[in-house]
Structure formats: structure tokens, C-alpha cells
N, C-alpha and C positions, 0 to 999 in steps of 0.2 A: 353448699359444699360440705359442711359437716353432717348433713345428713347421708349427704351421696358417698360419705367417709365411714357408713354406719352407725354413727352417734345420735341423737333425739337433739334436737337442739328448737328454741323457737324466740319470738319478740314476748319482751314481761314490761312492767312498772310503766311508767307514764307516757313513752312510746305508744302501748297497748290500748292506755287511757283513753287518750287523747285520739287514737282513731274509732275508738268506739262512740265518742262523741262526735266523733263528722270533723275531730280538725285535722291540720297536719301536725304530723309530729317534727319536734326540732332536732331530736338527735335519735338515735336509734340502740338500746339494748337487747343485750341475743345473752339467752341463757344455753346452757349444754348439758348433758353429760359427760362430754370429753372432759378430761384434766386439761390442767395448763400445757402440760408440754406437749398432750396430742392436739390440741387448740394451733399451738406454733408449728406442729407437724405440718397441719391440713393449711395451714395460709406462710407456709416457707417462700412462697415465690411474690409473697406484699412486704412492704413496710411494717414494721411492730412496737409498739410502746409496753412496755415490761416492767415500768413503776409498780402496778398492783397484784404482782403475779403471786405474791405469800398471802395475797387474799381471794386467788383464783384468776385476777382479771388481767386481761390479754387484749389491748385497742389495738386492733389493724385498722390501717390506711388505705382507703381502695377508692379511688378517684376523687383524690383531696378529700374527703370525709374520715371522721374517725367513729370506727365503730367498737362500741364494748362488749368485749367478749367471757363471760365467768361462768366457771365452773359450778352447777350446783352445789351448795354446803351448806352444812349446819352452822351456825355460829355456836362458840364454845361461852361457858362463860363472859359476863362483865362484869371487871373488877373497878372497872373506873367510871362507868355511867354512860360511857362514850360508843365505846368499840369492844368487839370480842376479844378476849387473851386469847383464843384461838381457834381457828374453824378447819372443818372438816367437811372434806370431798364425799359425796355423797351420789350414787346415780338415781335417788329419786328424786321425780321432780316436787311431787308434794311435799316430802323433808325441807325442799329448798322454795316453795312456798309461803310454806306454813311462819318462818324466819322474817319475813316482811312487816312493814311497816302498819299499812292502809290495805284494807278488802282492793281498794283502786288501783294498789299497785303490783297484786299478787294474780294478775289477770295471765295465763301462759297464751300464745298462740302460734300456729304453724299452720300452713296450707295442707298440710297433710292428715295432722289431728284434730283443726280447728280451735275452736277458744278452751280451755281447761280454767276454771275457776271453783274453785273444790270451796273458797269463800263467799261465793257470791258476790265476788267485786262487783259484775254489770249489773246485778240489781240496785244497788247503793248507788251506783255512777246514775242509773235513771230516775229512781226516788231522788238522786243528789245528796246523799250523805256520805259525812264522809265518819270511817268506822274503824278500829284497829281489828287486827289479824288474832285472834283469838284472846286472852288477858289484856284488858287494857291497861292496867297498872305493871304487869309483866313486862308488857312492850313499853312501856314510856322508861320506865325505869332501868330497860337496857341500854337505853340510850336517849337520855334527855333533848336532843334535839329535836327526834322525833316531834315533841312539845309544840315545837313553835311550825316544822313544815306544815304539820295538821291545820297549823290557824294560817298558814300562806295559802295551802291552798283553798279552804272553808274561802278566802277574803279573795282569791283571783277564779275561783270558779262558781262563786257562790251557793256554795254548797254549805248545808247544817253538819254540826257537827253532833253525832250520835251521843246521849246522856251518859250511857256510862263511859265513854271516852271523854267525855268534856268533864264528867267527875274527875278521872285519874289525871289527863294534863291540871286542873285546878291543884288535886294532891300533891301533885309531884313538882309543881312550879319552883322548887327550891333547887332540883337538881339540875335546873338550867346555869347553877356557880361550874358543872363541869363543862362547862360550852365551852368553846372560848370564843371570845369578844369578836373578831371577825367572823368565827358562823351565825353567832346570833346577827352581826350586822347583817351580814348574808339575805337571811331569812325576815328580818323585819324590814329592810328598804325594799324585798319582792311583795311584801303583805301590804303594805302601805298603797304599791301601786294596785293592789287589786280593784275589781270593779265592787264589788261587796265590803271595800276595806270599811268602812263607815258603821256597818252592823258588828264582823265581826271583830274591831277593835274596840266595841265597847262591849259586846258580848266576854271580852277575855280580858275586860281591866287590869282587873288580876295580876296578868300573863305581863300586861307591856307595866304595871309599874315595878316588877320585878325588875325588868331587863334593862327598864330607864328609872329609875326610883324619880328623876324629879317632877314628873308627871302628876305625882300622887296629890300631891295640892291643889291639882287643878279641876281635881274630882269632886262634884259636888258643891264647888265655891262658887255660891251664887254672888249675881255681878251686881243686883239692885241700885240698875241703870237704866234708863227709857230706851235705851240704845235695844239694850239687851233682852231676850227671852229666855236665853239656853244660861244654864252655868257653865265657866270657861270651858272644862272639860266635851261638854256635848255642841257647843258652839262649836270648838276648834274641829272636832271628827264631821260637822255640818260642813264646815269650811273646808276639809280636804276631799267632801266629795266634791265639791265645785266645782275642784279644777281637775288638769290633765296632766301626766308628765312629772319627770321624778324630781325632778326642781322645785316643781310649784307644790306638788304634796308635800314635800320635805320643811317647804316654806310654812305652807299654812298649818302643820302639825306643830308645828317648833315658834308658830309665832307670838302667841300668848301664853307661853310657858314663864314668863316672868311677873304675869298678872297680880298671882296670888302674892308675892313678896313687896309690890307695891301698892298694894291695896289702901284708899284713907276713905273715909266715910263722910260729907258735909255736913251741918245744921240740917237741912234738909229729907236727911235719911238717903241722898244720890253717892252711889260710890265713885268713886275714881282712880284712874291707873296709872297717874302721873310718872311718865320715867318709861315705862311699861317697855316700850319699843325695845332700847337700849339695855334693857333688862335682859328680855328675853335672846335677843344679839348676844349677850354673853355669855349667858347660860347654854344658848343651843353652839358654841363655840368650843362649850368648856365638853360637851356632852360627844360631840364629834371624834372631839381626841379622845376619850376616855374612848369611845365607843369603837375606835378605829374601823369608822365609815366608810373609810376610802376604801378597803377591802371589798366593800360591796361592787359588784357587777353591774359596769352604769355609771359608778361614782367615781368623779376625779376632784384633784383637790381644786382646779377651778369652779366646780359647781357646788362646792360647800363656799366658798367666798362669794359666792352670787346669792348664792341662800342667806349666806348670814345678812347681805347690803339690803335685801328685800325684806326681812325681819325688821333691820335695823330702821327702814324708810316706810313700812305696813303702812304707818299711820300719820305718816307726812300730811302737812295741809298743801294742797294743790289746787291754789285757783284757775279755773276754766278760762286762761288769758296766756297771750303769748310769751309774754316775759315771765310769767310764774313758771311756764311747760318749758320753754328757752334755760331756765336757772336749774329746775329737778335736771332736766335733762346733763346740764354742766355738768351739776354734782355728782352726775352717775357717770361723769366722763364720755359722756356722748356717746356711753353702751345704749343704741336704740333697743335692741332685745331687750334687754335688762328693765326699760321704760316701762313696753307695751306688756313685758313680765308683771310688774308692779303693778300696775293696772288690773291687771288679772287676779292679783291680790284684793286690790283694794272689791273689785266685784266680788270674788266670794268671800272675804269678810261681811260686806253690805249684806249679802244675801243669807248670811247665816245669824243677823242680827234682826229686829224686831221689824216689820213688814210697815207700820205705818208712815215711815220716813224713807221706804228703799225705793219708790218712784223716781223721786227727786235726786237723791244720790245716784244711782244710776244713770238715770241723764246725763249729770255734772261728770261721770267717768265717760261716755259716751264723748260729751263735748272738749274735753281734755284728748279724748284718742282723735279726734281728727282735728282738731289744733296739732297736736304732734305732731301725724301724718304730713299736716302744712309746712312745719320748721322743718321737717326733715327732706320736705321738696324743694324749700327754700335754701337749701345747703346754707345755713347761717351759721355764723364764727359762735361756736358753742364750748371748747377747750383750747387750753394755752395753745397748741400744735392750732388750730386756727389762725391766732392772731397773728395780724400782719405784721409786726416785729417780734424780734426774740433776745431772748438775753445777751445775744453781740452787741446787737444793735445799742444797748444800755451801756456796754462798755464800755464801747467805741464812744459813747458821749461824755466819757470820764467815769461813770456811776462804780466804784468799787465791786469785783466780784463778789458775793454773797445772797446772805438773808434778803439784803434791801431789795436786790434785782426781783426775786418772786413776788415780794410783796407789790412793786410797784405793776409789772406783771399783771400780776393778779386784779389789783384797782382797774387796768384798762381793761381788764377782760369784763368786768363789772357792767363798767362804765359802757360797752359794745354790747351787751346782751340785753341791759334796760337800755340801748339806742341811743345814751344819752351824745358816744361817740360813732362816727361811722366807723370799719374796719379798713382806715384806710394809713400807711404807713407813712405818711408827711404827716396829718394832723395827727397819728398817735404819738409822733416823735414832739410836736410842736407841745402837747398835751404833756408829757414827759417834760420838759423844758418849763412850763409852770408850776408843777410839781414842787421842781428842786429848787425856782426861785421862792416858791413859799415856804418850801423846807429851812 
């Protein structure tokens, strides 16, 4: 439509990418020559989004889809590290090229003129590197963000990052203070999920103890434990390749962040992390809200509380028995996901610790997961909401509203999960009734 309007218009940035490598693309960018307001001219008979129009950009709606439409520009100066003081409409396309981030993402293309890459994006996209658009210190330093997309996408596409661009993000690591705290969340819960998150999160130390300082400890602090091979740092980046899924990275990145501050050493020369769990629980708590994570895409504030209970439980002892799996399971409130999550912990921790002991522990996770699978077939009285009375029932026998009622509560639910009562509401009442004569 906007060419059939006489404007040059075609698809750019990771759109472009992303079909040059064989995927599909998720949303779709259309650059132009048209200005904004011949942009609204040529799509007057759609829906229109007009947020970004002082920066060229114009989203029309065309069959539930939103598509971006901007004006070729120059960006004007950066005064603040972030964004341009002002840009300027431009009808060249290379002017409005050359302005980009990544060679990756300064790719133009149209059926008419075909690919235009005046940078060689698609050679970099093939070697796989990833490269800035002319100055690399130029470009980071107009906008510090740039910093950190480089390393999302280096860790979701695994792609190398070109030396003098991995110089200037190193240099410029400081001017990530102009981010603000929800885009770097942004960008570091998408890099985390990457398939290469593993290399290039220790490739860019650097980068992530800037953005999370309390990481830094965890660099290089050897654990001189039989357990262990890696120091915490490289164990923990072992352990988030393990798993899948923004939960469980989240988990195993964040889980031994408290190591170093409980650190004791034996007669023996074996160290130890006593506390460690609960350490780290508060720490990646404290780090959360500072970091306002929930901003991130994917993250809700229920899956930082499942993060922090799988932290807090990594290193639970769980014996391969059914009243051990019956008790964790209690404690986790009969969240079965949450269980068979933990478990998924506890494998990629085993697996990123020392190889002569991970036969056997693995088993013992294996033989825990289909004990569970049994208690959960067995629909067994696992949480209060279970058990076959409830706090009327205690009233109703005289027992005072309060504190007492949970507690006793609580002892029958004990006392129903080691078996030691059935779950059945005569003998838990009769059970109740000796209670209080010994009370």
C-alpha cells in the first residue's frame, strides 16, 4: 500500500533477521519514506496507534495484528545515554540505516528491491556474529541499552560477539546507571533464557555484575568440597543450562548466591554452606525488588514466589520413602508442579557438581519422582484442606477460637501423613479428645 502510494517502504531489524535465518518472525517492522502523517493518510481506512508518532512511528491494526510503521530518521544527538534529543525525517534509506544498533538489524528488504544491506548484516547473521553499525563505542554510548540486547541476543541465538564490539560494551559497562531498572530486567530475564545463556553469561561477567553487583562474590570462590568441581560462579551458569523454562533458570541462577557469605572451612580443609539455602532466598528476594523483575515479559509476581520456595528448599534432604515425599509435598502445600519443579533442581544442581557421586543421586531423584507420581495417584490427605475435620469441628467440641485450633490441626495432619492416624473424622475427633484430656 505505501509503495502503491509512491513511497519506498520495506521490512528492517529482527523481523528481517529472523527470516533470513529460516524462522518466523513474531511481529513485523516496515520502515518508509513516507512521514508520519502520509503514513496515516495511506492506512486512513485501519485502526492506528499514535504513542510514537514524535519519533516517526505509526502501529496500524490490520487483522488483529499490530504493525510498525516509521518514518526513515536520523537520530539527533544523546544527551542522556538513552534516547535522541531529536530526530529527523530523512528519505534516505541508508541515513536511516546507518542509525541501527546491530549489522543484524540494519537488513532493508522489499519484493521489489530485494535485501539492501549496505552493512553486511547477512554475512554476520551466517558467520553468526553479532557486530555494531559502524563505531562501536559511538553506538553503545548513544544508548546504553544497546549493551546488554547485544548480549541477549549473542545468549538466544548463539552468536559470538565481534572483539571490538565486546571491547566497547566492556568500556561502556558503567553507562548501563542510565537504563532504567525494568529495561535492563527486560533484557536480562530474555538472555538468561537463551540457548547459549551459559557461555555468554560468563563471557560478560563483567556486564551481569554491574547490573546485579551481588553476583560478584560468587566469581571465582572456590567451594573446596568433594561435592564440588566448579567455583560457585561456574557451577551455578552449569546448573542454569540444565534446565528449561523461566522459572527454573531463574531458580538455578539465583540459587547459590548466598554461598559466599556463608562460607566456614573444617579441621579438615572441606568447606561448608551451612544456612546457604535461606541465604540465598533472601538475597534473591531482596534483589527482585530492587530489580523490579516483574516488569519483565513472562514474569508475574507468582513466579518470583515459586522461585524464591525452590531456592529456599534446593537443598532439602528428601528421602526416597513415602512419608518423606507425603511431608515435602505438605510443605509445599500440595503444589505438585512446584514438587516435580524441585526435583528438576535438585538434577541440575547434581549434575553440575563433581561426577563421581551423581550416579547415585540421580537415582535417588529418579526414585522420589515416582514415589510422588504414587502419592499423587493415591490422592492422600497431604494439606489442612485434606483433612477430614476442620476448625468447626474443634469449636463445636468447646476448643476456644484461636492459635490452639491450628496447632492441634496441625499435629493431626502430622500424625495422617506418617499414617500414624487414618484420615478418618470419628477417630480424628476421638484423637482430639485425648489431646485435651492430657492437656
Amino acid at each position: 500500500m505505501l509503495v502503491d502510494a509512491g513511497f519506498e517502504a520495506g521490512v528492517v531489524g529482527g523481523c528481517t533477521r529472523d527470516a533470513i535465518m529460516g524462522e518466523i518472525p513474531h511481529d513485523w517492522d516496515i520502515c518508509t519514506s513516507a512521514t508520519p502523517d502520509e503514513i496515516q493518510s495511506v492506512f486512513k481506512d485501519f485502526k492506528q496507534l499514535t504513542m510514537g508518532l514524535k519519533h516517526g512511528t505509526v502501529v496500524i491494526i490490520m487483522d488483529n495484528e499490530e504493525i510498525e510503521i516509521t518514518t526513515y530518521r536520523i537520530d539527533g544527538e544523546y544527551s542522556d545515554g538513552r534516547r535522541p534529543n531529536n530526530v529527523y525525517f530523512t528519505k534516505n534509506l541508508i541515513e536511516d540505516l546507518s542509525r541501527r544498533d546491530y549489522t543484524q538489524n540494519s537488513i532493508f528488504f522489499n519484493e521489489f528491491q530485494g535485501i539492501i544491506d549496505p552493512f553486511n548484516g547477512v554475512s554476520d547473521i551466517e558467520h553468526k556474529i553479532i557486530r555494531c553499525v559502524g563505531n562501536a563505542n559511538k553506538r553503545l554510548q548513544e544508548d546504553a541499552l544497546r549493551i546488554l540486547r547485544g548480549i541477549r541476543f549473542a545468549s538466544k541465538l548463539g552468536f559470538k560477539i565481534e572483539e571490538s564490539t565486546k571491547t566497547a560494551m566492556l568500556k561502556n559497562k558503567e553507562l548501563l546507571k542510565n537504563v532504567s531498572k525494568e529495561r535492563i530486567a527486560v533484557e536480562f530475564v530474555k538472555m538468561l533464557q537463551g540457548k547459549n545463556a551459559l557461555n555468554t553469561l560468563d563471557e560478560f561477567k563483567e556486564i551481569i555484575t554491574y547490573i546485579i553487583p551481588e553476583t560478584k562474590a560468587m566469581i571465582g570462590f572456590q567451594q573446596h568440597n568433594p561435592y564440588h568441581i566448579y567455583d560457585v560462579w561456574k557451577h551455578t551458569l552449569v546448573a542454569v543450562n540444565n534446565v528449561e523454562g523461566l522459572v527454573l533458570r531463574l531458580t538455578m541462577f539465583f540459587h547459590d548466591i548466598g554461598k559466599p557469605s556463608c562460607y566456614t572451612i573444617d579441621k579438615q580443609k572441606i568447606g561448608h554452606f551451612y544456612g546457604h539455602a535461606d541465604a540465598s532466598a533472601k538475597i534473591t528476594s531482596e534483589i527482585f525488588k530492587k530489580m523490579k523483575i516483574t516488569s519483565a515479559e513472562g514474569v508475574t509476581a507468582a513466579d518470583l514466589k515459586d522461585v524464591i520456595e525452590l531456592i529456599k528448599y534446593h537443598d532439602i534432604m528428601i528421602e526416597p520413602r513415602k512419608q518423606s515425599v507425603k511431608k515435602m509435598l505438605s510443605r509445599l502445600d500440595g503444589n505438585a508442579v512446584q514438587f516435580y519443579r524441585l526435583l528438576s533442581v535438585k538434577r541440575a544442581d547434581a549434575l553440575a557438581q563433581a561426577s563421581n557421586k551423581l550416579i547415585n543421586r540421580l537415582k535417588e531423584i529418579d526414585t522420589i519422582e515416582t514415589i510422588l507420581d504414587e502419592v499423587l495417584a493415591e490422592n492422600h490427605c497431604i494439606t489442612l484442606k485434606d483433612l477430614a475435620i476442620t476448625g468447626k469441628d474443634l469449636i463445636a467440641l468447646g476448643i476456644p477460637a484461636g492459635k490452639r485450633i491450628g496447632e492441634l490441626l496441625n499435629q493431626l495432619l502430622e500424625d495422617v501423613i506418617d499414617e500414624k492416624l487414618p484420615n478418618e473424622k470419628e477417630i480424628l475427633l476421638s484423637e482430639i479428645q485425648k489431646y485435651l484430656n492430657l492437656s
